[in-house]
N, C-alpha and C positions, 0 to 999 in steps of 0.2 A: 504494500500500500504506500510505505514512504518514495519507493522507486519512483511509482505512478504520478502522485503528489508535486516531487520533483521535476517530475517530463512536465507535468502540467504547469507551473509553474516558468519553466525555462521557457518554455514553445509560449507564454501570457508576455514575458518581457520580451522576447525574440520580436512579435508582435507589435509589442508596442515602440519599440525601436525600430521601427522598419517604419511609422506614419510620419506622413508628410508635417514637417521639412525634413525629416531626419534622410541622414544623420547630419544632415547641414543646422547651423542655428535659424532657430523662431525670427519672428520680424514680429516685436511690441507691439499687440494691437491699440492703430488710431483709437479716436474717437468718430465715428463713421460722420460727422460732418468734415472731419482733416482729410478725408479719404479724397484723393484728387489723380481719377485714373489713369492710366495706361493703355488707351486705346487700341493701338496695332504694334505689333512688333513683326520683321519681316529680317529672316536670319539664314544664311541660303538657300535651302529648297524647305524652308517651312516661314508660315506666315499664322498670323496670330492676331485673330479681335476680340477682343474682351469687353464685356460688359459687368464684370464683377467687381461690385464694391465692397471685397474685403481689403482689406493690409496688405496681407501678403498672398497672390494666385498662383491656385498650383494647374500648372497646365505642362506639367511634368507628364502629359503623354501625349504632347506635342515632341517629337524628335527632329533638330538640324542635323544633316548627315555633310560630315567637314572632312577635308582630308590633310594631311600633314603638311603644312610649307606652304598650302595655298591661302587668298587673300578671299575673306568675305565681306559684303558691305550690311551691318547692322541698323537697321532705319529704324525709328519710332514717332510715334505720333501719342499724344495726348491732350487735355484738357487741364489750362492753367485757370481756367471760373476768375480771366478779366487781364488786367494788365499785369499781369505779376510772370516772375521766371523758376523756373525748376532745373535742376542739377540734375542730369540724368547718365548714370554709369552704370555697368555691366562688370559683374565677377565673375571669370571660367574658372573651375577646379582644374586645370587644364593635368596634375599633378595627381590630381584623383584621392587627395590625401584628408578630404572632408572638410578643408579649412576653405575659403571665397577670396580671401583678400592677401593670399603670399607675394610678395613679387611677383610681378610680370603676369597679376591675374586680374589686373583693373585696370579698369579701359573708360576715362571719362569722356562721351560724347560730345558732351559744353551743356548749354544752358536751351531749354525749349522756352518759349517768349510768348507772351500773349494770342493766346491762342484755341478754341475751343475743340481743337481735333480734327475738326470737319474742313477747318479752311485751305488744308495742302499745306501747313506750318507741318515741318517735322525735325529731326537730330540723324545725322547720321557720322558712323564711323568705319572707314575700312579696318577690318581684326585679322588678322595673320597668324596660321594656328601654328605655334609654335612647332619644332623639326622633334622634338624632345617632349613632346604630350604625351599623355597615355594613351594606349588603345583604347577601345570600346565607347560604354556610356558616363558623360559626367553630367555636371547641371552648371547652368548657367542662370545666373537670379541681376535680373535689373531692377533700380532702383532711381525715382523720381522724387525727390524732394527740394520743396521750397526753398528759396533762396533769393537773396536782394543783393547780391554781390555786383551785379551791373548799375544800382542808382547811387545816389548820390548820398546817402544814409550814411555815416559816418558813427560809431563805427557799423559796418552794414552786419546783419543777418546772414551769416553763413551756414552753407546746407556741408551737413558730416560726412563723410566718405565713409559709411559703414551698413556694409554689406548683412546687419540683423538687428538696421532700427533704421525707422525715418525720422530723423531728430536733425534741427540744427541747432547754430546757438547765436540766440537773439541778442543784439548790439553788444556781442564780444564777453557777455555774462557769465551763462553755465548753457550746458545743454538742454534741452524741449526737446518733445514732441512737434514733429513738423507736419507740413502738410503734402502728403504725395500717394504713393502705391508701390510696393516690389512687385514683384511677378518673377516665377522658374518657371524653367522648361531645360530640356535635354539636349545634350549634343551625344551624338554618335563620331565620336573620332578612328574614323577608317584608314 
């Protein structure tokens, strides 16, 4: 009976170490008015439109299929709700070692601008998959947050480079809660 117990048990954590985001870290849930989406994301032979207003989307079975040394161009599109700008980077595990943000795994696109999604505003980046990636499937998790580092705000609001929070930090203080969306999804490195 203890054996059993045991299996049961392992196979309950097994389980729960296996849901989404694991084994990558959480993204702080907004407060779903902060929630400011992610509209399209288009990553070599997959494309991506979201209508979900959680934090963090998992669209982890959406798969890019990349191959080693070659050049993809990363586009996105979303909804800034008025004049304001969002910070929008990409983390590859390209290393497969569960962390987002090692060297040479963030890739900031710039800044998306006033814009509600629909008007053909979008961020784009060429990414080059490294000659040294791991085979197979990793994840890739973007991230959109707010940011005033373009006006004239002194000191401005800057958006945090970190790949398991939307947070920036308002006129140079501590860290917030900001206003944006993550979203994953998978690469296939063939």
């Amino acid at each position: 009976m203890k054996k059993i117990t045991f299996a049961i048990a392992l196979l309950t954590l097994g389980l729960q170490a296996q849901t989404f985001p694991g084994p990558y870290c959480d993204v702080e849930e907004l407060n779903p008015f902060f929630v400011e989406e992610i509209l399209t994301v288009d990553f070599a032979d997959a494309s991506i439109e979201n209508s979900d207003y959680s934090t963090l989307v998992d669209e982890t079975a959406t798969i890019a299929n990349v191959a080693l040394d070659e050049t993809y161009t990363l586009t996105l599109t979303g909804n800034t709700y008025g004049p304001f700008d969002a910070n929008i980077v990409a983390f590859i595990d390209w290393n497969q070692n569960d962390i987002l943000d090692d060297e040479g795994e963030v890739y900031e696109l710039g800044l998306l601008s006033n814009t509600d999604g629909a008007d053909g505003v979008s961020v784009a980046l060429d990414i080059t998959v490294p000659t040294d990636a791991v085979l197979g499937e990793t994840r890739i998790r973007i991230t959109k947050t707010y940011t005033d580092d373009g006006t004239d705000i002194n000191p401005p609001s800057t958006a945090v480079v970190d790949p398991c929070g939307i947070v920036f930090n308002p006129f140079g203080q501590e860290t917030e809660p900001g206003y944006g969306q993550a979203l994953d999804f998978t690469l296939d490195v063939g």
